[in-house]
Structures are given as C-alpha cells and as structure tokens.
C-alpha positions in Angstrom: 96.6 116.4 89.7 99.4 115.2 91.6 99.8 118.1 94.6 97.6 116.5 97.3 99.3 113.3 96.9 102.2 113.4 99.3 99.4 113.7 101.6 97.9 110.8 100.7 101.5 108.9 101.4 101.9 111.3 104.6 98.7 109.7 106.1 100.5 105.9 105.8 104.4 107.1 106.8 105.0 108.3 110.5 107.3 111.5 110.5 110.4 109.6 110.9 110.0 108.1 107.0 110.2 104.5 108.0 107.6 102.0 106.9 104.5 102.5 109.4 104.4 98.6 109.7 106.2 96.2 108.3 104.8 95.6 105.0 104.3 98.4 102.1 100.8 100.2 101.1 98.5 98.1 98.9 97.3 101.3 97.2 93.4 101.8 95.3 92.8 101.9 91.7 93.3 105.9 91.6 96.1 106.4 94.1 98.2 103.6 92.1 97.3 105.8 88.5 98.9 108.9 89.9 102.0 107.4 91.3 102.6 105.7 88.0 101.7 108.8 86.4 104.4 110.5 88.6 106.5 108.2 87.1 106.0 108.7 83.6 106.3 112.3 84.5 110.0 112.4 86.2 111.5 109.5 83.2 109.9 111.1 80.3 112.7 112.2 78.8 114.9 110.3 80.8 116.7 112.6 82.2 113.7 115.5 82.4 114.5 115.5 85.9 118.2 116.3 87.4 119.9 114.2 89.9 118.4 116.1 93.0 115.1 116.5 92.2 114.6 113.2 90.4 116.0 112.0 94.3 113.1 114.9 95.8 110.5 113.5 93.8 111.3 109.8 95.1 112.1 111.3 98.4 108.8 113.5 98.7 106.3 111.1 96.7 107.2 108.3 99.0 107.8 106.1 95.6 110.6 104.4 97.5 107.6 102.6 99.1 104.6 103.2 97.5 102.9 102.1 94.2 105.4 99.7 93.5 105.2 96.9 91.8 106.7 94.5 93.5 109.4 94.4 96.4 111.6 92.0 98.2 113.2 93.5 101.5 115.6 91.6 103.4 116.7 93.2 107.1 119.0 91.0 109.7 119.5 92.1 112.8 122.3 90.2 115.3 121.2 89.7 119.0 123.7 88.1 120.7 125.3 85.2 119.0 121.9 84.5 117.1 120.7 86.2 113.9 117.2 87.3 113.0 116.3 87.8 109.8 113.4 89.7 108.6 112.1 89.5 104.9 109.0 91.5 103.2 107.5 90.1 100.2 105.0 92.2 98.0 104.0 91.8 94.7 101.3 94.4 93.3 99.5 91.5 90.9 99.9 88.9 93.6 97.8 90.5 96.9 97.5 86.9 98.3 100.9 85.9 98.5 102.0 89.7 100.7 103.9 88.1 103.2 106.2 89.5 106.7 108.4 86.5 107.9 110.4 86.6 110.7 113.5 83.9 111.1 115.6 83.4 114.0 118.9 81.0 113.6 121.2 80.0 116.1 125.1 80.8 116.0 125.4 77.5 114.4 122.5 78.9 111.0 119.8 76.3 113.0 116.6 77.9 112.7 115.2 77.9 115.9 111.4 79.7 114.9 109.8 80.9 112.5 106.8 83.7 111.9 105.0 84.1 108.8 102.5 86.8 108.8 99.8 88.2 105.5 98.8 91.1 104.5 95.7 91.1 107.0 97.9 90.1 110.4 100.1 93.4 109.8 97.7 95.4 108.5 95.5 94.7 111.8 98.0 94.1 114.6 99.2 97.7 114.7 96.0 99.8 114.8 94.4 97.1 117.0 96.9 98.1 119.9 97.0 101.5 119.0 92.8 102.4 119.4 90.2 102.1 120.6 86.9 99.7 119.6 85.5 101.3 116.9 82.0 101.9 118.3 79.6 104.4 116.6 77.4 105.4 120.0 78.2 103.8 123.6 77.0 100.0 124.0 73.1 100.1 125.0 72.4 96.1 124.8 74.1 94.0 127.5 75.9 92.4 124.5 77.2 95.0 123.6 78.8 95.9 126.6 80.4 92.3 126.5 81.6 92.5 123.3 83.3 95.8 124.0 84.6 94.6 127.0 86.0 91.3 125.7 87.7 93.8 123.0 89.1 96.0 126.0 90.7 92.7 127.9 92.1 91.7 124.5 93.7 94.8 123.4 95.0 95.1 127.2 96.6 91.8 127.1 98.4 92.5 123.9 99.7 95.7 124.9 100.7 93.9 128.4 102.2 91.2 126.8 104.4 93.5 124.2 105.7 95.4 127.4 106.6 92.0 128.8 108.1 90.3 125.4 110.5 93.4 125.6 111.7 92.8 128.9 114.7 90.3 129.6 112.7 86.9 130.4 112.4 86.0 133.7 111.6 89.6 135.3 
C-alpha cells in the first residue's frame, strides 16, 4: 500500500528536503489515509519501530511535513539591526485560516510591515514564476494572443522585480 508514497511526497519536496514553498501540503482524502496509516503502522506497539528507523520512516515519508494535523512554525532571521520574523500557520480541519506572515521590527521591536499571505497566494506565486501559461494548443483568436501576452509581461515583471528586490536598493 504504502511503497509509492515517498513518491508522492518527492513530487512536493525539492532534493534539498526543505519545504517547496512556504506553507506545508494540504494533502487529498487518500494521500492523508496512508500517511495516517503510516502512522498507526510505526506506533503500534509503541515501540514496533527502533530509534533509527522510527527517525527513517519520518525522514523518508516526509511526515515531518506532511499529513499533519496541524503546525505552527516560527523562523526569525536578523538583517542588520532589524529582525524578521516568519510564522506558518496550518491546521488540517481549518483550510481557510492556512496562513504565511511575514513581520519585520525595528531594533527597537517596532513593527515596521507586515505580509499576510493564504493558502492560495503561496500555493500560486511560486509555479506562476517558475512556468509557462498553461495553454493546451498555441493562441489562434487575437484574444488569445493578448491574454497570453498580458500573462508573459506579468510573469516577466515579477521575475524582474524579484531580481531587483534582491539587490541593495538604489542600484
């Protein structure tokens, strides 16, 4: 049952093991039934699993990340004298309230901005800068072509303003 899974999980983790995007896998119906069943597996008995392979099967399942029912992640990072903090919010029963926010204080703890982004922002942002328009043949209708072209200019002025948002302001 469970030996195509990790590939399931492979398909949302890059090879480094870090979380793809900033917000972890809202999984279907069936996916979230074998990770719990993964569960019962490695716990029942509680220790039917010894301390390296109950770490494998977390390690390899991805269960660290996936098919969890709920998890709070809290990251800060220090840039200069201000701090940014960076919280993920995810709770399996809850789908509306997913949740990426992104703080910046000053030395002194005074927020200076704030960024709250759902579920749908992160789940879009990434793939949007990373392909192409979906488009099943090449635009016929001169609407078409717009539409794709629009597309084009937007996903070029994203990806040119990342490049700049990562340069020291100014140059």
């Amino acid at each position: 049952m469970c030996k195509l899974l990790p590939l399931v999980f492979c398909a949302c983790l890059p090879a480094c093991g870090l979380l793809p995007q900033p917000m972890v896998p809202r999984l279907s119906d069936d996916q979230q039934a074998q990770v719990d069943q993964l569960w019962v597996n490695v716990v029942t008995p509680p220790e039917h699993a010894d301390r390296q392979t109950f770490l494998d099967v977390i390690s390899v399942y991805s269960l660290y990340n996936a098919g969890l029912d709920t998890v709070r992640y809290h990251a800060e990072k220090r840039v200069g004298d201000r701090l940014i903090t960076m919280d993920v919010n995810f709770d399996k029963d809850r789908p509306a309230r997913d949740e990426f926010i992104v703080e910046l204080y000053s030395r002194d703890g005074i927020l200076l901005r704030r960024e709250r982004y759902d579920r749908h922002d992160v789940e879009q942002s990434l793939p949007q800068l990373m392909s192409r328009m979906p488009v099943v043949s090449e635009p016929k209708t001169d609407e078409e072509k717009k539409r794709k072209a629009e597309w084009e200019a937007e996903v070029e002025r994203r990806k040119n303003a990342v490049e700049a948002a990562t340069r020291p302001a100014g140059t």
